[in-house]
Structures are given as structure tokens and as C-alpha cells.
C-alpha positions in Angstrom: -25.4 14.5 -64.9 -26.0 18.0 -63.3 -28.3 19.0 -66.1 -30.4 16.1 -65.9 -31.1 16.7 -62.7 -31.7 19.7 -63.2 -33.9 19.5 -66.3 -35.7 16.7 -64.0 -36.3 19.5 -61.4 -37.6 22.2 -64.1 -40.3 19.5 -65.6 -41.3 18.9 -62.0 -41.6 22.1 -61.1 -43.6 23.1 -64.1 -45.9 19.7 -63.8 -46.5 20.8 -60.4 -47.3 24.6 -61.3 -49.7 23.1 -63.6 -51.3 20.8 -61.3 -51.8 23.7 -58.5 -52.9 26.2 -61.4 -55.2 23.3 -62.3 -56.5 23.4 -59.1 -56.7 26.6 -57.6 -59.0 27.9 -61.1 -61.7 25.2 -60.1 -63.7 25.6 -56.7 -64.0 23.2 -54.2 -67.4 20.7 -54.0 -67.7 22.9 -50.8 -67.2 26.3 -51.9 -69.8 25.3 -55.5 -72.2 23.7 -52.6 -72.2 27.1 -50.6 -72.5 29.1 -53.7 -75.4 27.3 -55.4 -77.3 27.6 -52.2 -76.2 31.1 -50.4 -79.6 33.3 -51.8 -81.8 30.5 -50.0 -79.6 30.4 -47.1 -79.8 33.7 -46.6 -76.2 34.8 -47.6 -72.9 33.6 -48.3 -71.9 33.1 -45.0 -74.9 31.4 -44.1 -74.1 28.6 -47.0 -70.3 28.7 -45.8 -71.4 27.7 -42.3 -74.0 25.1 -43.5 -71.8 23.1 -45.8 -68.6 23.6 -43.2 -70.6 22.3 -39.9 -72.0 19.6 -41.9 -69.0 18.6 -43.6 -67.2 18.7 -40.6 -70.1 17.5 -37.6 -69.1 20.8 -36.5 -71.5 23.5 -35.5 -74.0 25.9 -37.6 -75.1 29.4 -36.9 -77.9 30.9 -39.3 -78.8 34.3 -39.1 -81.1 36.3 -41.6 -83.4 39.0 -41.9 -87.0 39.4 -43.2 -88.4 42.3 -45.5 -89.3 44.1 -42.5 -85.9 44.0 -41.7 -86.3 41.7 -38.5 -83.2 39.5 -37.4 -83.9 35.7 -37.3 -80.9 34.0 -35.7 -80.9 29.6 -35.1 -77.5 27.0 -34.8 -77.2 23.3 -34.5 -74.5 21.0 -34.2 -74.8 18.2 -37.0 -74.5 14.7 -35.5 -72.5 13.4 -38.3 -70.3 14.6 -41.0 -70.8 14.7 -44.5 -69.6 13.8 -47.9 -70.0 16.8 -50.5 -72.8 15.2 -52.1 -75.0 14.0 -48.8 -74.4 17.9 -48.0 -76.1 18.6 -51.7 -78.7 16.3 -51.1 -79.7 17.4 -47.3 -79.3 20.8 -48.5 -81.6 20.2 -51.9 -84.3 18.4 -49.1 -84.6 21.0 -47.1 -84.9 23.7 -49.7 -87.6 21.7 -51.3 -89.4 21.2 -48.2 -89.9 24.9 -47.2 -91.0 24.9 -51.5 -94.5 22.6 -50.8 -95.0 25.0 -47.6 -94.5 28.1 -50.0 -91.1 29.5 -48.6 -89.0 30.3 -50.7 -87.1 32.8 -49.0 -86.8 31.3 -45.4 -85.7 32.2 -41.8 -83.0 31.0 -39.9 -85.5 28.8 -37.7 -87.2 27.5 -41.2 -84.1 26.6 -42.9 -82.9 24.8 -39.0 -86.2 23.0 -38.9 -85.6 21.7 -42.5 -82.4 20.4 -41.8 -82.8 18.8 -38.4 -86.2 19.0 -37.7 -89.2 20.8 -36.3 -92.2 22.8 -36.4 -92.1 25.2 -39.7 -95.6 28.0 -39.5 -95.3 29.0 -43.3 -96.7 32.9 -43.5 -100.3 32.0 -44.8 -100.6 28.2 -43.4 -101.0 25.9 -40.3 -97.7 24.9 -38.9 -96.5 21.9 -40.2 -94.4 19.6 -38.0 -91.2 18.1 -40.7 -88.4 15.2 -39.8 -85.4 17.3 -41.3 -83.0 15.9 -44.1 -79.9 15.7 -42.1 -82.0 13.9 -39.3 -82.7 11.8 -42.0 -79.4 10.9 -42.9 -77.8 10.8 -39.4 -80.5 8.3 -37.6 -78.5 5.5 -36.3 -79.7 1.7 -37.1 -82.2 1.0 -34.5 -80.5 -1.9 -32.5 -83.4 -4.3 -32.8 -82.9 -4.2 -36.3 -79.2 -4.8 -36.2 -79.8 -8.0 -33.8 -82.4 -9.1 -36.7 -79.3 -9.5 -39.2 
């Protein structure tokens, strides 16, 4: 009886060394998120705080620098939190919406604006005023519209 227990034991022990090995050699939907979009953001940490605020409703701080070497800091606090791939898509709206303005390398203040909204003043352009993709996402249900249902 003791060795079946303790075979039991060893086979769980190794399907559970398995499972976590499993695990820990394939990155998180957050940590692929951050990577996939930490040049645009401005660095790593930049993405990291993006994808944690929004995942969590929690807050955002942005900081980057320019070719002149000029600091550009902007936060937020998301209204909402987010599933992995609403964070992809906000994050894929943005980027794309600084694209048609010609910024592809954008400030802390451009890549806020994106997100939640504002006036964006692309480098050669008139200033252009944009919704925001999380703004987007996070706008409640207008309350005539729920008495219409």
C-alpha cells in the first residue's frame, strides 16, 4: 500500500513539474502584449505599464524621449479593465492612429491621446483632435438607449 502511494505521489509530482515547466517556458498574453508593443511605446517599461494599468483599471505612466533628447512624460487611470485581447486591440488602435498622422515613433502625450483621447499636433501637420481606443471601449451605454430596450 505504501508504494502506491508513494508511486501515486512521484507521478504527481512529475505531472505537476511538467505542467509548471509547461508554463513558465511560454509568456504570459501580458508579458507577449508588452513585448510586441515596447519600441512604439517607448520602452519596455512603458508597454509593462500600458498592458498592467489597462488590465487592471489601474494607472499608467508614459515617459519617453525625442531625438533631441527631450523628456515627454503623460499618465492616465483606465476606467475599465481589460481582457488580453481588448488590451491588443486598443493598443493596435492607437498605434495605427498616430500611423495616418505619420508618427511612428510617438511621445508620451501622442501615445495618451491615442488611448484616451485628445489633441495629437503630428511634427509636419495641423493638430488633429482623436476619440482614443480605450475611450472607445470603456463608454458606458447611454441611459436613453438602455430605457429604449
Amino acid at each position: 500500500m505504501k508504494r502506491v502511494i508513494t508511486m501515486g505521489a512521484a507521478l504527481l509530482v512529475a505531472v505537476l513539474g511538467v505542467a509548471l515547466h509547461a508554463n513558465a517556458s511560454t509568456p504570459s498574453d501580458e508579458a507577449r502584449i508588452a513585448s510586441q508593443y515596447a519600441a512604439w511605446a517607448g520602452g519596455r517599461s512603458n508597454a509593462d505599464s500600458l498592458v498592467n494599468g489597462l488590465r487592471t483599471g489601474g494607472s499608467v505612466t508614459l515617459v519617453t524621449r525625442d531625438a533631441d533628447n527631450r523628456k515627454s512624460m503623460a499618465g492616465f487611470t483606465a476606467q475599465t479593465t481589460m481582457t488580453p485581447a481588448e488590451i491588443s486591440a486598443a493598443l493596435a488602435s492607437a498605434k495605427s492612429t498616430l500611423a495616418r498622422l505619420g508618427i511612428r515613433q510617438p511621445t508620451a502625450e501622442q501615445v495618451q491621446a491615442a488611448l484616451i483621447g485628445g489633441e495629437i499636433t503630428p511634427a509636419h501637420g495641423k493638430p488633429a483632435l482623436v476619440q482614443g481606443s480605450v475611450t472607445l471601449r470603456a463608454e458606458p451605454t447611454p441611459v436613453s438607449a438602455v430605457a429604449q430596450r
